[in-house]
MIKOL-613409 format. One record per residue: residue number from 1; residue in three letters; chain; x negated, y negated, z negated of N, C-alpha, C in turn. Coordinates in nm, 3 decimals. Each point is the difference from the previous one (the first is absolute). Example, Ala and Ser with C-alpha at 12.3 -4.5 7.8 and 13.67 -1.06 7.14 Angstrom:
2
<site><k>1</k><r>ALA</r><c>A</c><n_px>-1.319</n_px><n_py>0.569</n_py><n_pz>-0.780</n_pz><ca_px>0.089</ca_px><ca_py>-0.119</ca_py><ca_pz>0.000</ca_pz><c_px>-0.090</c_px><c_py>-0.120</c_py><c_pz>0.000</c_pz></site>
<site><k>2</k><r>SER</r><c>A</c><n_px>0.035</n_px><n_py>-0.105</n_py><n_pz>0.072</n_pz><ca_px>-0.082</ca_px><ca_py>-0.119</ca_py><ca_pz>-0.006</ca_pz><c_px>0.077</c_px><c_py>-0.109</c_py><c_pz>-0.073</c_pz></site>
END
This chain:
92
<site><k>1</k><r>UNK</r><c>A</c><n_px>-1.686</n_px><n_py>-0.492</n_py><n_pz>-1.621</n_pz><ca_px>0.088</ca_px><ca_py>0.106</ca_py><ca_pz>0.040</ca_pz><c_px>0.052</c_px><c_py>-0.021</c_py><c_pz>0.142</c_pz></site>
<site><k>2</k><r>UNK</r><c>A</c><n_px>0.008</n_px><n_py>-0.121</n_py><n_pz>-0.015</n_pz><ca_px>0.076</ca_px><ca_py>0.002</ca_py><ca_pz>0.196</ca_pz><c_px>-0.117</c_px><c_py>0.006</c_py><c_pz>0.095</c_pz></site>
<site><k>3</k><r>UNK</r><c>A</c><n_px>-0.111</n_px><n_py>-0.007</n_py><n_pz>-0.064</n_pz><ca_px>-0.119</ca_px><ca_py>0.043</ca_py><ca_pz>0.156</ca_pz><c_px>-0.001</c_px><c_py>0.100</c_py><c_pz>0.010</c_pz></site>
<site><k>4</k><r>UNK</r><c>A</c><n_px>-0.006</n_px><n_py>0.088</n_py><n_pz>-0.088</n_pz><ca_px>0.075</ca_px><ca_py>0.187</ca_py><ca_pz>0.024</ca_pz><c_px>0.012</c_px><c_py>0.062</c_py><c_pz>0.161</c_pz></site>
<site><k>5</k><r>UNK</r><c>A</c><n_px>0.091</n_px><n_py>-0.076</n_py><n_pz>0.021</n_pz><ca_px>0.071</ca_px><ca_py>0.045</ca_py><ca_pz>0.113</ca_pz><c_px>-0.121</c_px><c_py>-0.027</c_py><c_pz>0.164</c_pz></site>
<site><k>6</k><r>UNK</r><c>A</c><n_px>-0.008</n_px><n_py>-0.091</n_py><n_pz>0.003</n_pz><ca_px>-0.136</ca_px><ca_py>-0.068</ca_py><ca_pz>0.076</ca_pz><c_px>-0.123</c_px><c_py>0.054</c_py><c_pz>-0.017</c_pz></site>
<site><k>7</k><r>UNK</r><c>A</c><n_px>-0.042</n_px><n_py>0.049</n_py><n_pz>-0.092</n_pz><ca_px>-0.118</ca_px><ca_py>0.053</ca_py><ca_pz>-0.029</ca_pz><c_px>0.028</c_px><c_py>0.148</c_py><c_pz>0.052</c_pz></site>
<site><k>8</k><r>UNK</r><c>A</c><n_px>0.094</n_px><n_py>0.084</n_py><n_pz>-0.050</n_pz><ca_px>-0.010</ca_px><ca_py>0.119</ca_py><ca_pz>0.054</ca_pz><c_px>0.083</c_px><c_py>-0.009</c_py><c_pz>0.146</c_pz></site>
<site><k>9</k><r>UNK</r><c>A</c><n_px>0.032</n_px><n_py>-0.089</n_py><n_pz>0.033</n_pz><ca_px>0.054</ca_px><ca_py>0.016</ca_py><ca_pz>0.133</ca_pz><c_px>-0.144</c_px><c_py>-0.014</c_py><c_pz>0.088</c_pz></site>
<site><k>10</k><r>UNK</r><c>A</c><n_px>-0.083</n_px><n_py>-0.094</n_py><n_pz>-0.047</n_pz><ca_px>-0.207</ca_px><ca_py>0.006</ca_py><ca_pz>0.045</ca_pz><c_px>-0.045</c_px><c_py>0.148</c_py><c_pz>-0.021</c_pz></site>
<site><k>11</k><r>UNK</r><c>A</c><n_px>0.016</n_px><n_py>0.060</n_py><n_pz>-0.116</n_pz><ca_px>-0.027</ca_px><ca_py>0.127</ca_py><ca_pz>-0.008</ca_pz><c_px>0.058</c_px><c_py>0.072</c_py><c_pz>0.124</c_pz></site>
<site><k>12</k><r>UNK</r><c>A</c><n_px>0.096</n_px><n_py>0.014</n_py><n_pz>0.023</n_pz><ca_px>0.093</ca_px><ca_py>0.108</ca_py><ca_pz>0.073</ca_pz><c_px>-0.024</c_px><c_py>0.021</c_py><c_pz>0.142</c_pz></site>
<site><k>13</k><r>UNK</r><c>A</c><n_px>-0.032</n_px><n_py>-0.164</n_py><n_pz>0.001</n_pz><ca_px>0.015</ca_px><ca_py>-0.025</ca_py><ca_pz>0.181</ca_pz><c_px>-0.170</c_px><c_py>0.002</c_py><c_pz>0.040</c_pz></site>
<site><k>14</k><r>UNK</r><c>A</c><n_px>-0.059</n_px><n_py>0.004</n_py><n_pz>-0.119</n_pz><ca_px>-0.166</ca_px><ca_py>0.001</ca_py><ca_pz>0.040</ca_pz><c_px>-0.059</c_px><c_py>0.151</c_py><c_pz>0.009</c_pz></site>
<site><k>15</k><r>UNK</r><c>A</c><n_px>0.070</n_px><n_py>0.104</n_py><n_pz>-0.076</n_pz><ca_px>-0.031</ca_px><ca_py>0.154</ca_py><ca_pz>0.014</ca_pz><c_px>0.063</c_px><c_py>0.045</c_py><c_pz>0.123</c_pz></site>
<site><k>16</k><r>UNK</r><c>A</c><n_px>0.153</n_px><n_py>-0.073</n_py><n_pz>0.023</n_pz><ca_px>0.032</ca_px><ca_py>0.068</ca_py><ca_pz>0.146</ca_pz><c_px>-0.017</c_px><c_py>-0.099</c_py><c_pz>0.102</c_pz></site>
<site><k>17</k><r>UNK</r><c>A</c><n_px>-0.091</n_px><n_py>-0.089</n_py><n_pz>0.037</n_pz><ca_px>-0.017</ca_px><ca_py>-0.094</ca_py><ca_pz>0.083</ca_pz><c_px>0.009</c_px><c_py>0.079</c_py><c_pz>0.158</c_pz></site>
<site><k>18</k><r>UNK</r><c>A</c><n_px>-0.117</n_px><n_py>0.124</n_py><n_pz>-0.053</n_pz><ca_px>-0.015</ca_px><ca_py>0.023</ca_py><ca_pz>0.153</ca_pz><c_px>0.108</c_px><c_py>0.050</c_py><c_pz>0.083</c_pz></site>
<site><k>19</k><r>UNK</r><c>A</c><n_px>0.079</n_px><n_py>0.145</n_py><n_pz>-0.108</n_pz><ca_px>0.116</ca_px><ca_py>0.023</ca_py><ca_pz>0.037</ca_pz><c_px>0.151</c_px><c_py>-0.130</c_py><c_pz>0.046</c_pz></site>
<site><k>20</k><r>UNK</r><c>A</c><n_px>-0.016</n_px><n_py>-0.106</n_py><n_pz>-0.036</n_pz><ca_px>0.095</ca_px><ca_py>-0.070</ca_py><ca_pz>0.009</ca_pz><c_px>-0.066</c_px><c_py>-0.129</c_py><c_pz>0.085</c_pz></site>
<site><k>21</k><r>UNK</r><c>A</c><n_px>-0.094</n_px><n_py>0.047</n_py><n_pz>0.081</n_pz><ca_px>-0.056</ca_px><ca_py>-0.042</ca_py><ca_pz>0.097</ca_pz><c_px>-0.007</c_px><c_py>-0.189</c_py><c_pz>0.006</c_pz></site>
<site><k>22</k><r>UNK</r><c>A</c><n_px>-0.030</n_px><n_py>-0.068</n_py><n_pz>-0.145</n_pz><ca_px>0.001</ca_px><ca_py>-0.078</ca_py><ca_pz>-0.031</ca_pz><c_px>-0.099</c_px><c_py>-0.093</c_py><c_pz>-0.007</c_pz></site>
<site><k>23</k><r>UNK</r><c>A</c><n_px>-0.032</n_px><n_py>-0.111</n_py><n_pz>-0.002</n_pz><ca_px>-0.163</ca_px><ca_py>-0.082</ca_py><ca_pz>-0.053</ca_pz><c_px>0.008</c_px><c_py>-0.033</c_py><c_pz>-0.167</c_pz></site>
<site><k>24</k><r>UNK</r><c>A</c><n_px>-0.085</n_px><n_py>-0.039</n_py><n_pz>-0.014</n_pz><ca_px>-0.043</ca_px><ca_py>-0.042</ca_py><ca_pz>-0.134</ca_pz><c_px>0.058</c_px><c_py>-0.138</c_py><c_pz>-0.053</c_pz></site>
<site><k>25</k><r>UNK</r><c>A</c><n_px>0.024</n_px><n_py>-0.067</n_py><n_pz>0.099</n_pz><ca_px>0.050</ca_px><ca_py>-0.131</ca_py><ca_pz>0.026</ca_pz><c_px>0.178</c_px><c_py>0.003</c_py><c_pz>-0.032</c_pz></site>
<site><k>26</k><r>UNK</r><c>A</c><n_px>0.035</n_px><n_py>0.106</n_py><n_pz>0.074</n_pz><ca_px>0.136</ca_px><ca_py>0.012</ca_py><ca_pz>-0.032</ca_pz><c_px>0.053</c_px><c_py>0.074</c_py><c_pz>-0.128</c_pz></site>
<site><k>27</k><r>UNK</r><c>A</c><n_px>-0.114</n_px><n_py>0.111</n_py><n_pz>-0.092</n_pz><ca_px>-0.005</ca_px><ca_py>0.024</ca_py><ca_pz>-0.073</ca_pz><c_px>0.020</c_px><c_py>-0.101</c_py><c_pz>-0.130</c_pz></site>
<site><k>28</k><r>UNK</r><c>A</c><n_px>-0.057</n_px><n_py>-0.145</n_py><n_pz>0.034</n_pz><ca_px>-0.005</ca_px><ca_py>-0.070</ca_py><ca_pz>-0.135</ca_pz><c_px>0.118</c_px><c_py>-0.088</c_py><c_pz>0.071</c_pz></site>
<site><k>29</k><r>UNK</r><c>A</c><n_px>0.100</n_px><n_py>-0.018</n_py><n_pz>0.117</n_pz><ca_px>0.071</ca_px><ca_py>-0.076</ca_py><ca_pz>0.015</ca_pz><c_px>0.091</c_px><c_py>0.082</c_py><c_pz>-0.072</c_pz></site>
<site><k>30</k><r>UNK</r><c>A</c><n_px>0.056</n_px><n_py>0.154</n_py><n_pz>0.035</n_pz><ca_px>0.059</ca_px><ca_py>0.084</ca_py><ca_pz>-0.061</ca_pz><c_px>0.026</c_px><c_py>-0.004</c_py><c_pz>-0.171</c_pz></site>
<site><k>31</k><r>UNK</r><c>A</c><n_px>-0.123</n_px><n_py>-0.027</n_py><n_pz>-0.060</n_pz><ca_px>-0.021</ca_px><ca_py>-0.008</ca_py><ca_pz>-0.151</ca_pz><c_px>0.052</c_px><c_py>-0.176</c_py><c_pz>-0.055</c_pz></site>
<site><k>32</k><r>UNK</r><c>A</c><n_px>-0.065</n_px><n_py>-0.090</n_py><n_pz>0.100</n_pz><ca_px>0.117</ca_px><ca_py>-0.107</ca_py><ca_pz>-0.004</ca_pz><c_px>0.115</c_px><c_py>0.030</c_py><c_pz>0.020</c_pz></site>
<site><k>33</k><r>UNK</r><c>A</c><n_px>0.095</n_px><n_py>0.050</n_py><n_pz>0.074</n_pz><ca_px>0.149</ca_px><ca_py>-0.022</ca_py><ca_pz>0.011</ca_pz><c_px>0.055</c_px><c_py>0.115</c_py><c_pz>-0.099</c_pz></site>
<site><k>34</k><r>UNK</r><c>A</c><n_px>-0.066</n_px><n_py>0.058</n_py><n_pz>-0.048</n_pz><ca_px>-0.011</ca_px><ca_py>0.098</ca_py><ca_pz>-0.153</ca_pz><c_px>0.047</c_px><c_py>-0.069</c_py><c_pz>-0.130</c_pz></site>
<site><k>35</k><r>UNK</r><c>A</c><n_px>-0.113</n_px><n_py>-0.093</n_py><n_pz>-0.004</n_pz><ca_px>-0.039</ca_px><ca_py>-0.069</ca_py><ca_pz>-0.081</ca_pz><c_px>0.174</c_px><c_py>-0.138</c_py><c_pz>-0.050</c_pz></site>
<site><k>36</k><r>UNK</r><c>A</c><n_px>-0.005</n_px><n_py>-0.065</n_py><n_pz>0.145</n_pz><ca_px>0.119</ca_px><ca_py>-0.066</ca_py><ca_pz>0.039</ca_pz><c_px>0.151</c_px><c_py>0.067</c_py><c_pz>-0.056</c_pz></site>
<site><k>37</k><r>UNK</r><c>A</c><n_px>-0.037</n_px><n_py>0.120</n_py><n_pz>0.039</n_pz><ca_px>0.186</ca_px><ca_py>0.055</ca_py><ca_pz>-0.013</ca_pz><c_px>-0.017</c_px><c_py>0.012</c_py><c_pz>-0.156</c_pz></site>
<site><k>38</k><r>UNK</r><c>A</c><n_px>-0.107</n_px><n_py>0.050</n_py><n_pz>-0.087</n_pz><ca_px>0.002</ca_px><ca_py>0.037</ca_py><ca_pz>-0.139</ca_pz><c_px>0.031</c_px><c_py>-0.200</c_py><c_pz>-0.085</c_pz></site>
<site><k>39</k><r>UNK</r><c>A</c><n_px>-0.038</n_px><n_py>-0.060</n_py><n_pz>0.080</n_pz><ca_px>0.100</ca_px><ca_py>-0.108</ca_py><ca_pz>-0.063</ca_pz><c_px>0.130</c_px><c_py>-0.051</c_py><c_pz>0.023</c_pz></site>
<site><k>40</k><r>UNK</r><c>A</c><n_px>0.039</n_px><n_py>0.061</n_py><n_pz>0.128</n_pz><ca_px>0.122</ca_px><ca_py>-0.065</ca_py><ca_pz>0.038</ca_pz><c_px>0.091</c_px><c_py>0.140</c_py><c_pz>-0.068</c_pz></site>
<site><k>41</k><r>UNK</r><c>A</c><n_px>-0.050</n_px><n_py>0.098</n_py><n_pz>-0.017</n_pz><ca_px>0.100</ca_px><ca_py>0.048</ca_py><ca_pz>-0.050</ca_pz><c_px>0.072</c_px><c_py>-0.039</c_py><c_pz>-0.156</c_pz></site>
<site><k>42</k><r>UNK</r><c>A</c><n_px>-0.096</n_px><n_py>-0.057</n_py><n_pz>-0.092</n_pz><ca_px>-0.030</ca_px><ca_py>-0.034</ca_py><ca_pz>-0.106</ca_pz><c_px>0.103</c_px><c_py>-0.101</c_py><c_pz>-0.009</c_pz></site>
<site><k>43</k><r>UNK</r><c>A</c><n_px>0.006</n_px><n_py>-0.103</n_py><n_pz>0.128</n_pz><ca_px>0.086</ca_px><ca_py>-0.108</ca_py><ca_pz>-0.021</ca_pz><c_px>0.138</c_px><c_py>0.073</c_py><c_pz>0.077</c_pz></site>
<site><k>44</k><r>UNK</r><c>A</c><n_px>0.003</n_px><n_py>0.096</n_py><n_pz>0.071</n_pz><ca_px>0.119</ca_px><ca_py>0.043</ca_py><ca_pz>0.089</ca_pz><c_px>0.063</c_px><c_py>0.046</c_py><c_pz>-0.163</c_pz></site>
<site><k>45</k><r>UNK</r><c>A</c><n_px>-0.096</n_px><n_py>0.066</n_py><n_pz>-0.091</n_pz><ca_px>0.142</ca_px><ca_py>0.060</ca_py><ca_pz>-0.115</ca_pz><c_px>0.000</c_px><c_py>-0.116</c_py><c_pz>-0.071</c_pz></site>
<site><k>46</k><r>UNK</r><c>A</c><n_px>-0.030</n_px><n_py>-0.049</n_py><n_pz>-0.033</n_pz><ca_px>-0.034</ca_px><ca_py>-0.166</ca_py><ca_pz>-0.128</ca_pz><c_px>0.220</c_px><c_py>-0.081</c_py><c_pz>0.066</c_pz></site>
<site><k>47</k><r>UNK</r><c>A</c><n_px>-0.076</n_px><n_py>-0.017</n_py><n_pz>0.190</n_pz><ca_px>0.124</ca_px><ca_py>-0.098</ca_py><ca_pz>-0.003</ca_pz><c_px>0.165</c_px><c_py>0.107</c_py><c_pz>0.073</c_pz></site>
<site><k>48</k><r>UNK</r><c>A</c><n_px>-0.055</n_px><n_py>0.157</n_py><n_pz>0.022</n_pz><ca_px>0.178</ca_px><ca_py>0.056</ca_py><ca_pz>-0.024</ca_pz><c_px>-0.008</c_px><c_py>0.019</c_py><c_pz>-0.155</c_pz></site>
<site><k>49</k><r>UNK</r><c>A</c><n_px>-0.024</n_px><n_py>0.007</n_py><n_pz>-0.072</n_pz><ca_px>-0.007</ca_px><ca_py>-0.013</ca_py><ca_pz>-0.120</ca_pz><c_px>0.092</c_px><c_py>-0.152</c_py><c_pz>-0.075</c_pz></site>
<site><k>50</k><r>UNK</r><c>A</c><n_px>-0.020</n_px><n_py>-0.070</n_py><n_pz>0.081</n_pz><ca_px>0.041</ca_px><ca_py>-0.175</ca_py><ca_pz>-0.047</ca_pz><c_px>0.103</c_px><c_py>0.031</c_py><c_pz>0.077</c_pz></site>
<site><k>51</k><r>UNK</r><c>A</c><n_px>0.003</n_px><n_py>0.023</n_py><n_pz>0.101</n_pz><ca_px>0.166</ca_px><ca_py>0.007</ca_py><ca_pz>0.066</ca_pz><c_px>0.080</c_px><c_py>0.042</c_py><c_pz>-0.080</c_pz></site>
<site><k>52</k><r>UNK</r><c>A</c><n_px>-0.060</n_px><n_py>0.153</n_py><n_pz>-0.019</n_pz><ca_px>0.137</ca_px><ca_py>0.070</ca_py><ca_pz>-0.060</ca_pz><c_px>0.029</c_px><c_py>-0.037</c_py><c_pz>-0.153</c_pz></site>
<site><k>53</k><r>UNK</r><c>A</c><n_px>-0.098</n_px><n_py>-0.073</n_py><n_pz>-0.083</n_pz><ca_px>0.018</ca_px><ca_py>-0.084</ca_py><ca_pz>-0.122</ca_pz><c_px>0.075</c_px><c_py>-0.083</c_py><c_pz>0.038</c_pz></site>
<site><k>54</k><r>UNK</r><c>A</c><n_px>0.003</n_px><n_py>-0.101</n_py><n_pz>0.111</n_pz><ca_px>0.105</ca_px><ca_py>-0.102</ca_py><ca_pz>0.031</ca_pz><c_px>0.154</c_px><c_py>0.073</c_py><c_pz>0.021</c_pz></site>
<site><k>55</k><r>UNK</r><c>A</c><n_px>0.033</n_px><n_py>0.080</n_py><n_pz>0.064</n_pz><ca_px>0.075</ca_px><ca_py>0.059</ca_py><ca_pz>0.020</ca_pz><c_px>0.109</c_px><c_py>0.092</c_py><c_pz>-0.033</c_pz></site>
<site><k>56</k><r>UNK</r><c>A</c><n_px>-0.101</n_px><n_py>0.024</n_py><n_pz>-0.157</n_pz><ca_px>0.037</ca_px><ca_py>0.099</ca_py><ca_pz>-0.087</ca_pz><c_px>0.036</c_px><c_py>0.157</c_py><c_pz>0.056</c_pz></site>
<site><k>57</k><r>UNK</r><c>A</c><n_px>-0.068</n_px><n_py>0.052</n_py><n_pz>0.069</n_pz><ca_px>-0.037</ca_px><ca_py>0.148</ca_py><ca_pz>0.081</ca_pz><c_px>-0.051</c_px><c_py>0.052</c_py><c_pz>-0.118</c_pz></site>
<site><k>58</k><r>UNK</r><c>A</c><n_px>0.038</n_px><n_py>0.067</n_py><n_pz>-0.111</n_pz><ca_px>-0.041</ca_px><ca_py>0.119</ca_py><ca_pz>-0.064</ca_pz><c_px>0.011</c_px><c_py>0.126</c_py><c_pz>0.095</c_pz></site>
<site><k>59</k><r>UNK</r><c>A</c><n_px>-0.124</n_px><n_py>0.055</n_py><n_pz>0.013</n_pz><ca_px>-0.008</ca_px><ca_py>0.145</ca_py><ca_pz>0.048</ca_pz><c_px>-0.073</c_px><c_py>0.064</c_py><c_pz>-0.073</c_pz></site>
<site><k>60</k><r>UNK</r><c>A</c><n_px>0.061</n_px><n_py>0.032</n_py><n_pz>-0.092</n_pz><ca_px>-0.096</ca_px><ca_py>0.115</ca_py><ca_pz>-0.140</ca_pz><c_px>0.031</c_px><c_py>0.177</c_py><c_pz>0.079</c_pz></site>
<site><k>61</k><r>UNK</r><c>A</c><n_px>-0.090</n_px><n_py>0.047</n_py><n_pz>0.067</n_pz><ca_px>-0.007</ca_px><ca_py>0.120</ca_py><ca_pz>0.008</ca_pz><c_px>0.010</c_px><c_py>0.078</c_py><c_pz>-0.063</c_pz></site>
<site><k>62</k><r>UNK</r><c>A</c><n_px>0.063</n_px><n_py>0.148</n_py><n_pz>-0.053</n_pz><ca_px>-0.004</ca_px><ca_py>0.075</ca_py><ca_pz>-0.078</ca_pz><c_px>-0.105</c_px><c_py>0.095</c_py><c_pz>0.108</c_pz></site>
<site><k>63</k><r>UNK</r><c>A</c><n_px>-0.062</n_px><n_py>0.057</n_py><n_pz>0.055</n_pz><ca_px>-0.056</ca_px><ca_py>0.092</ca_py><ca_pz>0.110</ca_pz><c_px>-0.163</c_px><c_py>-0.002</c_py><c_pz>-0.066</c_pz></site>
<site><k>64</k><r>UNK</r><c>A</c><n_px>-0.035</n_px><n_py>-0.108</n_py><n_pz>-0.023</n_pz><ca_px>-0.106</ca_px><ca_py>-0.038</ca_py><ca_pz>-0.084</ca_pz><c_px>-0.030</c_px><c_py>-0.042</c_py><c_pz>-0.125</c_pz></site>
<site><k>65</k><r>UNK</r><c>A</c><n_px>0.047</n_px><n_py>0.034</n_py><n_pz>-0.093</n_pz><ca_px>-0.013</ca_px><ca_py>-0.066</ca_py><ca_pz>-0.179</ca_pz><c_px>-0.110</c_px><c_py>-0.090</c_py><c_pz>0.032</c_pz></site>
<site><k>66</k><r>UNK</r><c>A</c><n_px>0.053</n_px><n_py>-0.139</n_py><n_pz>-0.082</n_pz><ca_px>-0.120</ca_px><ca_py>-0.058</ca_py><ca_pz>-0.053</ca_pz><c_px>-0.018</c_px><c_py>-0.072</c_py><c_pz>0.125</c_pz></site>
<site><k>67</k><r>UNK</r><c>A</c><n_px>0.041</n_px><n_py>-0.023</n_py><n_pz>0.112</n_pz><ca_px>-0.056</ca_px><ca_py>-0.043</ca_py><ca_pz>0.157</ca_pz><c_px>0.162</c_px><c_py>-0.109</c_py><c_pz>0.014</c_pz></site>
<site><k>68</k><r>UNK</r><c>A</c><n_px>0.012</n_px><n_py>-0.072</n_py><n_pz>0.102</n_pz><ca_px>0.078</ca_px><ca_py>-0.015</ca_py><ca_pz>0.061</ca_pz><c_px>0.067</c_px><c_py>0.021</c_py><c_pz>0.123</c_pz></site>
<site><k>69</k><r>UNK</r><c>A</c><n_px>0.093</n_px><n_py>-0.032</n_py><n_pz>0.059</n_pz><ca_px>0.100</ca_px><ca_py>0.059</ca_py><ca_pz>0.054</ca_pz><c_px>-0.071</c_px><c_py>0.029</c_py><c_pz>0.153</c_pz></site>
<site><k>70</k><r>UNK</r><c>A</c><n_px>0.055</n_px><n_py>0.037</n_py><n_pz>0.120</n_pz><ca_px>-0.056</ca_px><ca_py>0.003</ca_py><ca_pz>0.114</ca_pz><c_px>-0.027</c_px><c_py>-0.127</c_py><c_pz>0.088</c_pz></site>
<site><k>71</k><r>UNK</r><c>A</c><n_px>0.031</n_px><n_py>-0.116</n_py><n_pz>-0.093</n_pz><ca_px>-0.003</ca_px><ca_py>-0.084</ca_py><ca_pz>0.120</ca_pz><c_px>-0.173</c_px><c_py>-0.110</c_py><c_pz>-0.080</c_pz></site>
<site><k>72</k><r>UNK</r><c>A</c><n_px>-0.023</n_px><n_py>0.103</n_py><n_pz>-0.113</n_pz><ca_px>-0.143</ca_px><ca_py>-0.020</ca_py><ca_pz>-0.031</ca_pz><c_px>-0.109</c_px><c_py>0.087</c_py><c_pz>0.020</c_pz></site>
<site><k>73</k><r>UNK</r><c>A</c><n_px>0.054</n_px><n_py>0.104</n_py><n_pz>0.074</n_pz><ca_px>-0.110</ca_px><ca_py>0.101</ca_py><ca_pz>0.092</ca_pz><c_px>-0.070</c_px><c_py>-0.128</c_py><c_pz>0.147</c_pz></site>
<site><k>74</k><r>UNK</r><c>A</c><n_px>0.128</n_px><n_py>-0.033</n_py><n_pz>0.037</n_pz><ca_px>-0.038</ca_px><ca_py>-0.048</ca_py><ca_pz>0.138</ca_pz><c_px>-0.016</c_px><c_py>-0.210</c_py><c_pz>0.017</c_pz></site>
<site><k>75</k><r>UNK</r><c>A</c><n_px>-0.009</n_px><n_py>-0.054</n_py><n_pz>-0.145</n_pz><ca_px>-0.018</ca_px><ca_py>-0.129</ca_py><ca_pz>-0.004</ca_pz><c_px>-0.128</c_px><c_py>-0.066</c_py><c_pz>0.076</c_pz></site>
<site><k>76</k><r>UNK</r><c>A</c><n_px>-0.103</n_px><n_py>0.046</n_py><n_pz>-0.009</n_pz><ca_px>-0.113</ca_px><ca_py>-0.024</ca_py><ca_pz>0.069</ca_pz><c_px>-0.019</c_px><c_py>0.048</c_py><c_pz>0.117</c_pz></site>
<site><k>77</k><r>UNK</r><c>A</c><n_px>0.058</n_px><n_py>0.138</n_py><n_pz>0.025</n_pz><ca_px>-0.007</ca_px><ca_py>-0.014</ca_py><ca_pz>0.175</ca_pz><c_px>0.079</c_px><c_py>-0.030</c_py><c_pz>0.042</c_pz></site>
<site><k>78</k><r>UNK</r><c>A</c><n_px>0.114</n_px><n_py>-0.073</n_py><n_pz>0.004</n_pz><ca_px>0.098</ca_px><ca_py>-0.044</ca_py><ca_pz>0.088</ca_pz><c_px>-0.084</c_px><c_py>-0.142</c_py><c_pz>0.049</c_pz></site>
<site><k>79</k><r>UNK</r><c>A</c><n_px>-0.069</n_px><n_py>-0.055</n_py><n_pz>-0.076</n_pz><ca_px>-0.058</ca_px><ca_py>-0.147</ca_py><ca_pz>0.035</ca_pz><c_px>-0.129</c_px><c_py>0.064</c_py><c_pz>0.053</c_pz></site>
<site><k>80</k><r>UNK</r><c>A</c><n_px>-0.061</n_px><n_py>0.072</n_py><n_pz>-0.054</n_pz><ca_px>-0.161</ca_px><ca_py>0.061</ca_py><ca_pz>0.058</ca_pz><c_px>-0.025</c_px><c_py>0.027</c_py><c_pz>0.143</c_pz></site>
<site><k>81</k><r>UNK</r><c>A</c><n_px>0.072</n_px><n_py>0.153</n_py><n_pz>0.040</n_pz><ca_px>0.028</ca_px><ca_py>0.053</ca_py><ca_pz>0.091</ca_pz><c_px>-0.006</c_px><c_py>-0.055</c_py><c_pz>0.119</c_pz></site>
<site><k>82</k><r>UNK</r><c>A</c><n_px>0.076</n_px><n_py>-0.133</n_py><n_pz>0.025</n_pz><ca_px>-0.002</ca_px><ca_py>-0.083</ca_py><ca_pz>0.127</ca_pz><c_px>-0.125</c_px><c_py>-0.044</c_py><c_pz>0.007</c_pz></site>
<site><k>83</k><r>UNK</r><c>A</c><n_px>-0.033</n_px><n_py>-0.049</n_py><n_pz>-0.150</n_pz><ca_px>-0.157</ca_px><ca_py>-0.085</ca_py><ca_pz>0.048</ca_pz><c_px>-0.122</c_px><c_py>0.036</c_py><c_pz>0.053</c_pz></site>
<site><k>84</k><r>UNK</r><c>A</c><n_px>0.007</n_px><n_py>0.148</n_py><n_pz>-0.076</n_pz><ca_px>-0.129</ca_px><ca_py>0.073</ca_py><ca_pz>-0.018</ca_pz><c_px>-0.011</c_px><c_py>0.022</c_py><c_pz>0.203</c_pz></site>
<site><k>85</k><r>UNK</r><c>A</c><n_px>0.138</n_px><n_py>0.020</n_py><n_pz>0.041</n_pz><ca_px>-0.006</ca_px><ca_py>0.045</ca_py><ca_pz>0.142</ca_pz><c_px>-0.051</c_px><c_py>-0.108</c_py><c_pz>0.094</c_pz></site>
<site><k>86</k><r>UNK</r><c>A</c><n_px>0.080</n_px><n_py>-0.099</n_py><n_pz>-0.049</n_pz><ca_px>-0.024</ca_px><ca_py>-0.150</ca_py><ca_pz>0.107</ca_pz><c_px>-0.128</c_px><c_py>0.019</c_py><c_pz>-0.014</c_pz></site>
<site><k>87</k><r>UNK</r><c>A</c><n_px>-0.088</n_px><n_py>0.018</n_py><n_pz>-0.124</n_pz><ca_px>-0.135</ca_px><ca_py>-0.014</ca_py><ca_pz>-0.023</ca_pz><c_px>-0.114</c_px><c_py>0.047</c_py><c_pz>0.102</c_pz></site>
<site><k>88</k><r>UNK</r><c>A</c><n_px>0.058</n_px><n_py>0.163</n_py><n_pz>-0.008</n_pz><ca_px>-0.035</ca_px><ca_py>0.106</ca_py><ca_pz>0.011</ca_pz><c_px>-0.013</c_px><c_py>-0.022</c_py><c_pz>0.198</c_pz></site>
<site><k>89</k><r>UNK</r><c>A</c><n_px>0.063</n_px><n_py>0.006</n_py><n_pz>0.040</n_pz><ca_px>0.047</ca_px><ca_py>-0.028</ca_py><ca_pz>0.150</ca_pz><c_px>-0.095</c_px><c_py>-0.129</c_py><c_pz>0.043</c_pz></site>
<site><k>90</k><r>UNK</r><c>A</c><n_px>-0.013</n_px><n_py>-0.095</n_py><n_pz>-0.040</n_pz><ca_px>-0.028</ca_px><ca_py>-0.110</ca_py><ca_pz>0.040</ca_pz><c_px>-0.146</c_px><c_py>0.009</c_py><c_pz>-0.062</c_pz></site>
<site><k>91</k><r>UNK</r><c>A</c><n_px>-0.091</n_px><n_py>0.066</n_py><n_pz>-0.113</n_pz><ca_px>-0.112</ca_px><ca_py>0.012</ca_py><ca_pz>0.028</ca_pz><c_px>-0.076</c_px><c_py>0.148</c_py><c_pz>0.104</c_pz></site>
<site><k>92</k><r>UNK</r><c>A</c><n_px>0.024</n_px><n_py>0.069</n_py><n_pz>-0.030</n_pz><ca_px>0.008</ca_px><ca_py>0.107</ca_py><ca_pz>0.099</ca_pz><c_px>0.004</c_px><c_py>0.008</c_py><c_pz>0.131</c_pz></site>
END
């Protein structure tokens, strides 16, 4: 499930290569740092997740039944987000 993201990010960037005036090369660096963020996000919710267990942060949302609160919409990109960019920038 987490190559998902990497694989169709290969899809995406290989149909619009020409438009996005890209190589093939940067295409599979692209699908690497894809690939990269779909685990760090994995661990970005795993450890705000352990924080806010340490902490005792209940945020039970009512906006969503069955989901949790808003600060489990954004657990994985608050840690992701920076990386995927540092990534992103520095292979590019």
């Amino acid at each position: 499930m987490w190559l998902e993201p990497h694989f169709l990010t290969a899809l995406y960037v290989s149909i619009f290569r020409s438009q996005l005036g890209i190589t093939i090369t940067e295409v599979w660096l692209l699908a690497g740092v894809s690939a990269i963020g779909a685990l760090i996000s994995m661990v970005g919710d795993l450890a705000a997740s352990a924080i806010k267990r340490n902490y005792d942060i209940k945020d039970y949302g009512k906006l969503i039944p069955g989901h949790g609160g808003i600060l489990d919409r954004f657990d994985s990109v608050i840690i992701t987000a920076p990386i995927i960019f540092f990534l992103a920038s520095r292979v590019l």
